[in-house]
C-alpha positions in Angstrom: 9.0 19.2 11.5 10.3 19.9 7.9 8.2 17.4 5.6 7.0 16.9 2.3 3.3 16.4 1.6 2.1 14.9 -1.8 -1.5 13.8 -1.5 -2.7 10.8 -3.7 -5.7 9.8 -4.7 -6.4 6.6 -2.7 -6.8 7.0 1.0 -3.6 5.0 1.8 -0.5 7.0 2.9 2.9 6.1 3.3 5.3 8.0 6.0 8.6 7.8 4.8 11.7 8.6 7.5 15.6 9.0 5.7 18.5 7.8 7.0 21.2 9.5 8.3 22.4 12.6 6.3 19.0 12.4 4.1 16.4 14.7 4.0 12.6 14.5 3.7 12.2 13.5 -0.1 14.9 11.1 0.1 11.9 8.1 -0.1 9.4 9.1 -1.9 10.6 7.2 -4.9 9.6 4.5 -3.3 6.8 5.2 -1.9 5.8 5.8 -5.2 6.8 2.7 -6.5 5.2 0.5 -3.2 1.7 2.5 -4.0 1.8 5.1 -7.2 -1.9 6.3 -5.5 -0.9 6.7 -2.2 -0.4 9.9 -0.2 3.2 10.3 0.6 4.5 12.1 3.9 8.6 12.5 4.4 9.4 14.1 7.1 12.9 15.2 8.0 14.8 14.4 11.3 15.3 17.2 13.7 18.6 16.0 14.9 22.1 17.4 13.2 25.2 15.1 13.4 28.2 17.0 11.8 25.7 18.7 9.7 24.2 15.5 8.5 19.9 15.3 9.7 19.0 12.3 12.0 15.8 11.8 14.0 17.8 11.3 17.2 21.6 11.5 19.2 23.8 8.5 19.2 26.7 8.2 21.4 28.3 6.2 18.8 28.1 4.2 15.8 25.6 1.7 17.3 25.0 3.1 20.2 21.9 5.1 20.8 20.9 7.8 23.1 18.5 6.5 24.8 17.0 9.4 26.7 17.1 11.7 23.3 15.4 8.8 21.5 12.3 8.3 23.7 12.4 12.2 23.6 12.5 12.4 19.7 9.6 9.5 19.8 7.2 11.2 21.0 8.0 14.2 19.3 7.8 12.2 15.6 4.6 10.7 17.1 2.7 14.2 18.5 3.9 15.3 14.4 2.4 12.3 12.9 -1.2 12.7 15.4 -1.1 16.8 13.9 -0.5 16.2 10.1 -3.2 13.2 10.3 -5.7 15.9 11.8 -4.3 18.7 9.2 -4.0 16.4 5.9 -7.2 14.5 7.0 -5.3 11.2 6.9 -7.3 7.9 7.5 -5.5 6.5 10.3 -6.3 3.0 9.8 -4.7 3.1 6.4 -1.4 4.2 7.1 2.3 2.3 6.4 5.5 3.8 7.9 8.9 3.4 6.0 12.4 3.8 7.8 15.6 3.4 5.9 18.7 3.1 8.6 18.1 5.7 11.3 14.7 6.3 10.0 13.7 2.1 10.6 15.1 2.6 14.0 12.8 5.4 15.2 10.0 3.9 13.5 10.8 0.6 15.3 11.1 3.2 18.9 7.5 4.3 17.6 6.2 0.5 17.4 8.0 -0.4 20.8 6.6 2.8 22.8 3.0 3.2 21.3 2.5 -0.3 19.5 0.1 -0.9 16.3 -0.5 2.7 15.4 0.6 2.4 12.0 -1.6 -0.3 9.7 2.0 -1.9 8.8 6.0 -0.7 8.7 8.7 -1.4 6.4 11.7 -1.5 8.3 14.9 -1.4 5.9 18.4 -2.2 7.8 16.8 -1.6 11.7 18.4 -2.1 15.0 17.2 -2.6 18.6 15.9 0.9 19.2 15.4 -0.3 23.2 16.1 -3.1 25.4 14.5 -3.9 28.4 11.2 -2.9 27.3 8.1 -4.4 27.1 6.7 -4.0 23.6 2.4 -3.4 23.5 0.9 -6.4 21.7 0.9 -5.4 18.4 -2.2 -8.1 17.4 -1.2 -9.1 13.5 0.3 -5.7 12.6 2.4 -6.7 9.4 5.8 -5.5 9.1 8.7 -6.1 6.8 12.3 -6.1 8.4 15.0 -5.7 5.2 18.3 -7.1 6.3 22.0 -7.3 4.6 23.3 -10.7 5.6 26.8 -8.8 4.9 25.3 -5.3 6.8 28.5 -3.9 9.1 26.5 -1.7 11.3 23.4 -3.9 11.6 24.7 -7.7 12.3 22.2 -10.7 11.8 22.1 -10.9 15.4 20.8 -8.0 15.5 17.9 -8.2 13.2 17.2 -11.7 14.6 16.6 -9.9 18.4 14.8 -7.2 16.3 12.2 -9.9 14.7 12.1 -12.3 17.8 11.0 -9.3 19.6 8.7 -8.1 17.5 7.0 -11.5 16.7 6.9 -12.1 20.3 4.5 -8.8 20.6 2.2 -10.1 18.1 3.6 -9.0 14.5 2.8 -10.3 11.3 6.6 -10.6 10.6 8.4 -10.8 7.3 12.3 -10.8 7.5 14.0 -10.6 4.0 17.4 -11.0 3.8 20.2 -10.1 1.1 23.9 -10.9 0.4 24.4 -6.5 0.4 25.7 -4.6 2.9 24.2 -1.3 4.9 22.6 0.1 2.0 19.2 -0.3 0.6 19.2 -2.2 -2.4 16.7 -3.0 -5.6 15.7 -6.6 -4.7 15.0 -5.2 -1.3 12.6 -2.9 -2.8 11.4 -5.2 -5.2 10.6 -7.8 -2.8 8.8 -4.9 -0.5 6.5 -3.9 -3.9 5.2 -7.9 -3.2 4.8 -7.7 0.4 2.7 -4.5 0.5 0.7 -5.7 -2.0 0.0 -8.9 0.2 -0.6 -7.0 3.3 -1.8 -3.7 2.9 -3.7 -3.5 -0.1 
């Protein structure tokens, strides 16, 4: 997959996944600005939508296909396992980071393979799955960001997202704002705090 590597001189790392029409260094800002000594890894979806990169097909706003995303799973996750080995990534110090389409395949990850990341920072998720049983994921932090005014991600939503989640075991932090869709500065701000709490 098409991916920026930048290694840091600490032996945390932080894999960072766009939303939809982004690219791979769409996050590393703030990546930088959660851990200025970490290694950063964006990788770039392998799905185009009108030209726009996404990590897997939707049928439509909302609504996910389901056969592509398990697909597109374990193809982000067999990636992930071979830049570990090639970067020589400790993979007990690791922290994903989705925006939009990139929370939502990092949430599939969580639901399909469970703790394999040290924590995840999901900004704006949905439900990547129903009906599934999630692997206990034994105190793994992670950070849901939410828009309370979010018009493709309702409150409902994120409230099934994190009653799921803490139901498998998560360390979960919701943190909500009065924005929409888009990631916004307190979000980060607040997400600076919170990996500093957890991870480091």
């Amino acid at each position: 997959m098409i991916h920026t590597y930048i290694k840091g001189s600490s032996p945390h790392t932080i894999i960072l996944l766009h939303g939809t029409g982004g690219d791979e260094n769409d996050l590393l800002s703030i990546g930088s600005i959660l851990n200025p000594n970490s290694t950063l890894l964006g990788i770039r979806g392998n799905v185009l939508e009108n030209g726009m990169s996404r990590y897997f097909k939707r049928v439509a706003e909302g609504i996910f296909d389901e056969q592509d995303l398990v697909f597109r799973t374990k193809e982000l996750k067999e990636f992930i396992d071979v830049a570990i080995e090639k970067y020589q990534l400790d993979r007990q110090k690791i922290v994903i980071v989705g925006y939009s389409n990139g929370a939502n395949i990092a949430a599939s990850m969580i639901f399909h393979y469970g703790a394999i990341f040290q924590g995840a920072i999901l900004y704006h998720p949905m439900v990547p799955i129903r009906g599934k049983m999630i692997p206990q994921l034994a105190g793994m932090p992670v950070l849901i960001g939410a828009g309370k005014n979010d018009p493709i991600c309702s409150i409902t939503e994120t409230e099934e997202l994190a009653k799921l989640l803490k139901e498998a075991g998560a360390e979960l932090t919701v943190h909500w704002e009065n924005h929409g869709h888009q990631l916004s500065e307190p979000e980060v701000h607040f997400s600076i705090k919170w990996y500093n709490c957890y991870i480091l």
